[in-house]
C-alpha positions, 0 to 999 in steps of 0.5 A: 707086763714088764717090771718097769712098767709095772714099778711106774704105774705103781708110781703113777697110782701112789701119786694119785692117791697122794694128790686126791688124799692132799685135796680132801684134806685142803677141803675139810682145812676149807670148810671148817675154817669156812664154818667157823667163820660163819659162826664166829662172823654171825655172832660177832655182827647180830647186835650191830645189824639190829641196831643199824638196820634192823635186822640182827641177820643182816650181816650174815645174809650178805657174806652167804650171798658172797659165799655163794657166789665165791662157791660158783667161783671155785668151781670154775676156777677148778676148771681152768688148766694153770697154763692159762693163768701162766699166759696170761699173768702179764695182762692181769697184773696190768689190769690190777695196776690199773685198777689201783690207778683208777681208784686214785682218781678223784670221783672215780675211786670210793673214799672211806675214813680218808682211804681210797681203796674202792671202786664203786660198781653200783651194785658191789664195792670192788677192792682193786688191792685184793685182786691185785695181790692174787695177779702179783702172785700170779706174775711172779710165779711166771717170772720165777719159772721163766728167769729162775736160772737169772734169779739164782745167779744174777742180780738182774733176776732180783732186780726185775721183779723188784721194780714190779713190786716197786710200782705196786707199793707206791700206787699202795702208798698213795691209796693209802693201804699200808697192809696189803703193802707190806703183804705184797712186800713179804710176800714177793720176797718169800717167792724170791728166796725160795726160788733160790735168790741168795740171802745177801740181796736182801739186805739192800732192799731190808735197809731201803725198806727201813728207811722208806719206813722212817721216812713215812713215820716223819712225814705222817704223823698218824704213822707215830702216834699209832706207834706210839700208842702200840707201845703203851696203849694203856697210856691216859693219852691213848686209851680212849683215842689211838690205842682205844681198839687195840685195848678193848680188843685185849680186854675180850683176850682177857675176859675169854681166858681158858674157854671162853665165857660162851658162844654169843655172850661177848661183851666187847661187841657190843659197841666197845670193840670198832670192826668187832665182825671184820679186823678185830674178829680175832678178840671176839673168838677169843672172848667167846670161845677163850684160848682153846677156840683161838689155838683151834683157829690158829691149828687150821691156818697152820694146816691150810699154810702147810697143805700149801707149802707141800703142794708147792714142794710136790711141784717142784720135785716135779721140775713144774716150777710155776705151780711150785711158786704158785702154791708157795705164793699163795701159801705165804700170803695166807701166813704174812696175812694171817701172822699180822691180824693175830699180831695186830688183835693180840698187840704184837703189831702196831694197829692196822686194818686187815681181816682175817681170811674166811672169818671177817666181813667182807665180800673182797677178802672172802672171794680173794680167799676162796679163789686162791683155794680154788687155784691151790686145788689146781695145783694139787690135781695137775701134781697128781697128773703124769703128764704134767710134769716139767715147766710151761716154758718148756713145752 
């Protein structure tokens, strides 16, 4: 065997072993985050199902029926080579805006606290903005790879995936679901500059995006009052109306300090904290398991983040730029979704719904969650692989 042959098996076998040591590492991200949130979500939700239905499990039993079925997902997501989700990113993009269209028609779309942001399917409420933050991810790791010279030197290329975006934020708006929003918004843009857009193209969508914000103060009123009460929620005007979550969540903060004052002996579940198993689950860890438990979950997010981030990285390197952006995308919804719960438990945000990945109730955020996972380990395995190299388009 000749020394060349010999240097790129070496090659060949060091990246498999990087690829297999990256995907036991994601696992174990996986499952721990899984555990705790179990854990956490269980405890969280046993006064309120006792009360509402008479079963203290009753929370817990349904998310291991969405577990489950999230589980038999990943194991078929696994499966599906990533040039499939490249051909088709066009069509599940379209499917996602038409779900979010259809949940704008009057008896079509379920409506709950004055928000229409479910499909009623008898059997499962399905939350269209999930899936479509996945499929926009999806489309604009293609686009990125297809155009990826145009992006970095034209403004036609930063345009085009704007106007995408654009559809996508006003069928949002209307909803009305300004989380997943500002999610897509963010999101769509770290993709953008990391595809090598430049910086100053920013700042015309930075100004049209901070008037369209002051535009939205002015014409919902709601938008100020949560604003101002985010500002001052101690307020006697806000205490006990706007701001009444956002303090109740600081005072679990409060009550947790170092290390908590015991797994399952919080107080502000207890009919203090609204949402206490599903947006505001972060209080809840923070009064049970205080600051450390907090800065344990935040160290697995981190993990989770980077593990993603260095898989895109690994692609790259590659020239396979739609797993690159692919892994970046997914990498940065984690964060952007992440970065704003904790933002919004901890008062640095102005209220706003949004759950925790894989801690809060809720079957939509669970499956979305697991099923980008599940693509993440994709990309892990296909870097691993010699024959992967170079960009679909390419082929």
């Amino acid at each position: 065997m000749s020394i060349a042959n010999t240097a790129d098996t070496t090659v060949i076998a060091v990246e498999f072993k990087q690829g297999v040591s990256g995907i036991n590492t994601l696992l174990l991200v996986f499952v721990l985050l899984m555990s705790m949130g179990l854990l956490m979500m269980t405890s969280a939700s046993v006064e309120l199902g006792n009360s509402n239905y008479g079963d203290p499990f009753y929370f817990i039993k349904r998310q291991l029926v969405f577990l489950l079925l999230s589980v038999m997902l990943m194991a078929l997501t696994i499966k599906i080579r990533l040039n499939f989700w490249y051909s088709s990113s066009g069509i599940l993009l379209l499917g996602g805006f038409v779900m979010l269209v259809l949940v704008l028609i009057p008896g079509v779309g379920k409506v709950v606290n004055g928000s229409a942001r479910w499909l009623d399917l008898g059997f499962y409420n399905l939350q269209p903005s999930e899936l479509s933050k996945v499929f926009l991810i999806m489309y604009m790791a293609a686009f990125l790879e297809r155009h990826r010279q145009e992006v970095i030197a034209r403004w036609s290329g930063f345009i085009k995936p704007m106007i995408i975006l654009s559809a996508a934020v006003v069928l949002l708006h209307f909803e009305p679901d300004h989380g997943a929003m500002v999610i897509m918004m963010v999101t769509t843009f770290g993709m953008i500059f990391l595809a090598g857009a430049k910086l100053h193209r920013f700042m015309l969508i930075l100004i049209l995006g901070f008037g369209a914000v002051v535009s939205l103060a002015i014409m919902k009123p709601y938008v100020i009052a949560r604003l101002s009460s985010f500002l001052n929620p101690w307020a006697a005007e806000y205490v006990y109306g706007e701001g009444y979550q956002l303090t109740q969540a600081l005072i679990g903060f409060g009550r947790g300090e170092w290390f908590g004052v015991g797994l399952g002996k919080s107080i502000q579940k207890l009919y203090f904290l609204p949402e206490a198993h599903t947006d505001f689950i972060l209080a809840i860890v923070a009064e049970e398991l205080g600051l450390l438990g907090v800065l344990v979950l935040i160290a697995l997010f981190t993990a989770l983040i980077h593990i993603g981030l260095q898989t895109g990285k690994t692609a790259e390197r590659q020239f396979a730029y739609f797993r690159a952006y692919l892994a970046y995308g997914i990498a940065l919804l984690f964060a952007v979704q992440v970065l704003i719960n904790i933002g919004v438990s901890t008062g640095l945000l102005p209220t706003k719904g949004l759950t925790l990945p894989f801690l809060s109730y809720g079957g939509n955020s669970l499956l979305s969650s697991c099923f980008l996972v599940a693509i993440l380990l994709r990309v892990q395995y296909e870097n691993s692989q010699p024959e992967s190299k170079g960009g679909f388009h390419e082929r």
